[in-house]
N, C-alpha and C positions, 0 to 999 in steps of 0.2 A: 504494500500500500504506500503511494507516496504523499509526504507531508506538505503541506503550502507553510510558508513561512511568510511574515508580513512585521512591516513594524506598528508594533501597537500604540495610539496616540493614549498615553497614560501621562499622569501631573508628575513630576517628579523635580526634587531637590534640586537646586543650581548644580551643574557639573555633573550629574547624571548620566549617565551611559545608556541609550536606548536598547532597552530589549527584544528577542524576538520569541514570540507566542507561537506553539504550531497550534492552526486550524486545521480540524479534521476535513479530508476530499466529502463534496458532496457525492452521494452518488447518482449515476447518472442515469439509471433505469429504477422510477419510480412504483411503488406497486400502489394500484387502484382497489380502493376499499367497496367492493359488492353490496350494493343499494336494498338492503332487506326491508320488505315493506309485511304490514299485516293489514290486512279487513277490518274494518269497523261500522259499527255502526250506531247511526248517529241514535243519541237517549229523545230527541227532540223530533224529528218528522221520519226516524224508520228508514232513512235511505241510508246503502252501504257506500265506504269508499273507502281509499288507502291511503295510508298511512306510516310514516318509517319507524322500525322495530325501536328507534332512540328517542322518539316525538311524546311528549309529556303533553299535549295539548295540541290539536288541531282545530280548525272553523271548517266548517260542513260548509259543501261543496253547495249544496240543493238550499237551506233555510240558513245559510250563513252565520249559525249561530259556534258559538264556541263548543268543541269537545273536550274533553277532559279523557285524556285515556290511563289518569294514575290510579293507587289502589288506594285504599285510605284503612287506618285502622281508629276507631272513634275511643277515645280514654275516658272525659271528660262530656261538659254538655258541648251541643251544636245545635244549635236553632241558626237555621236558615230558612230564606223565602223559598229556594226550590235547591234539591242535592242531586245532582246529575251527574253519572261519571261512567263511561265503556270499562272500567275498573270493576274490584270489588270494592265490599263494602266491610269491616268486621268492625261490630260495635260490642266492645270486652265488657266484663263485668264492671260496673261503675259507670258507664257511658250511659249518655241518652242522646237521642237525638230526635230534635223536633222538626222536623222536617217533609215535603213531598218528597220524596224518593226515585229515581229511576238510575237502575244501577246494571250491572253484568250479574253479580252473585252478589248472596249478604244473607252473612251470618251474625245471627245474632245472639247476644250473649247478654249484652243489658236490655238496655227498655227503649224503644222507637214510638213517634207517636205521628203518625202521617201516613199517607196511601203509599204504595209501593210498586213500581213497577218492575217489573226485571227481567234479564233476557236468559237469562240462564235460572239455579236453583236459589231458594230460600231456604237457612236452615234457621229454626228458633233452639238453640241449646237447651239446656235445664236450668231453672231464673231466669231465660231470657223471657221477653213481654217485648209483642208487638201488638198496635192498638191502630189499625184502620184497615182500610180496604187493602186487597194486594191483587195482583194480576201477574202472574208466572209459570211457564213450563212444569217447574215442578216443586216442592213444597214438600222438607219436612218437618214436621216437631217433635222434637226429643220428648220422654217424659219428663214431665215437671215444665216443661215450656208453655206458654200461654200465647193463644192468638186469637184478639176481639175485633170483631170485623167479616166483612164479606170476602169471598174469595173464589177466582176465578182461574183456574189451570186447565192450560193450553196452549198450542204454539201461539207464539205473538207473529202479527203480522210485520212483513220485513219488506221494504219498499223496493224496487229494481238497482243494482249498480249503478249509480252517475257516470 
């Protein structure tokens, strides 16, 4: 491998002797990082579209609203106006959250108090307490879990590829 040599512009004392730094060669055949994308879709109007496997957040293609494709784990309260995410949801023992919901999966372990939509399963653990409507594939409750409210399973509808 050969070295580039250069003189370095560095501050130095009166009378100083300029040094020389080796800089490593660049190389000259770059490699190209392979563009991995996933499917999503959007919690707001049901249209899929792609997204790169690194992307924490994308804006739907079709109703231009913001996606959120992180996971969340809930400790504490969260009241929000609406909780939307192509993520999961896990609300631990001691969490609430008051909230609309529309999520990938959510499991729950404390207490929820809002409708719920989801694309994937619902689990209610033991202690856990969910309190509104839900809309979901599929649905379980552990013993000792509670769920007050309407409930409706089955595939959700999914709008065409953008």
């Amino acid at each position: 491998m050969w070295m580039a040599f250069r003189i370095a512009p560095v501050k130095r004392p009166h009378g100083a002797v300029p040094c020389r730094l080796p800089i490593p060669a660049m190389p000259l055949i770059t490699k190209q990082r392979q563009a991995s994308s996933r499917q999503v879709v959007c919690p707001h109007c049901g249209h899929r579209s792609e997204a790169s496997s690194r992307a924490m957040s994308v804006f739907c293609p079709h109703c231009h609203k913001r996606v959120i494709l992180e996971d969340y784990k809930i400790k504490g309260y969260y009241g929000v106006h609406d909780f939307a995410t192509c993520g999961d949801i896990v609300v631990e023992r001691g969490g609430y959250v008051a909230a609309p919901i529309k999520v990938g999966n959510l499991t729950v372990k404390g207490k929820v108090q809002g409708n719920v939509i989801a694309r994937g399963a619902i689990t209610i653990e033991k202690k856990g307490l969910l309190t509104g409507d839900i809309e979901a594939p599929s649905l379980l409750v552990k013993q000792g879990g509670a769920l007050t409210g309407f409930v409706r399973i089955g595939p959700l509808p999914v709008a065409p590829t953008a």
